[in-house]
N, C-alpha and C positions, 0 to 999 in steps of 0.2 A: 744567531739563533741556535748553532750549534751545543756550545756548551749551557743554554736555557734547557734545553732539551735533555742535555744528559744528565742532566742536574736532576731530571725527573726520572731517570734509567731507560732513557731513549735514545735512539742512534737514531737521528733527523739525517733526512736526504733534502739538501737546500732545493737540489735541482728539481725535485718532483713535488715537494713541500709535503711528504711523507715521514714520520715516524715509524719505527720500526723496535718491536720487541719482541722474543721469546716470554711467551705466557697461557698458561690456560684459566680462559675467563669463565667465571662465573657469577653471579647475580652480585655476592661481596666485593667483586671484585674492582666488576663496574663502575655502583655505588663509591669506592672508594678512587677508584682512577681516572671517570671524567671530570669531574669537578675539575681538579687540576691543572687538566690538559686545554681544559673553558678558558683558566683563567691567564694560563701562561698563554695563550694564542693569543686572548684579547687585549693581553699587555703590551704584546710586540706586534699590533697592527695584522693578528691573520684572523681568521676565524674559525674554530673548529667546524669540519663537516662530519666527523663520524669515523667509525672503525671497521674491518673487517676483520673476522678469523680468517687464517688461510692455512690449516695444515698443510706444513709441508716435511712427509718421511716422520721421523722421532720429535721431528721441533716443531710445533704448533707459532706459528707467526702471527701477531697482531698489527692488525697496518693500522695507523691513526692518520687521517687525512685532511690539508687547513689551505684556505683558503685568502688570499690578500687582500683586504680592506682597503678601496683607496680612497685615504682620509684626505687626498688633497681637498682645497676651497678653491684653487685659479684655474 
C-alpha cells in the first residue's frame, strides 16, 4: 500500500491506515483529491472514511483516513 500511496503524494502510515500530507484544502481541492483516494482504497480492499485538517505550527496537515474491507466468503 505504501508506495500506491505515494504514487498519489501520500506518506501512508500502514500501522494506523492513515495518510498523511502537507496541504491547504480548499473546495478545488477537494473536488480534485477524493476521487482518487475513493478509488485507490477501493482497489486495494480499504475503504475511504474521510479527511481531517489538522494545523500543526507553519505546516497545515491533512490526515486521510481508510478503513479494511473484509472481502472474505469462508
Amino acid at each position: 500500500m505504501t508506495p500506491i500511496f505515494a504514487a498519489l503524494g501520500l506518506e501512508f502510515a500502514a500501522d494506523r491506515l492513515e495518510a498523511w500530507e502537507h496541504a491547504q484544502p480548499a473546495s478545488g481541492w477537494i473536488t480534485a483529491r477524493i476521487p482518487p483516494l475513493i478509488e485507490a482504497a477501493a482497489s486495494n480492499g480499504l475503504r475511504y472514511e474521510g479527511w481531517s485538517w489538522e494545523p500543526s505550527g507553519r505546516q497545515p496537515v491533512c490526515a486521510t483516513t481508510f478503513e479494511i474491507i473484509n472481502n472474505r466468503t469462508d
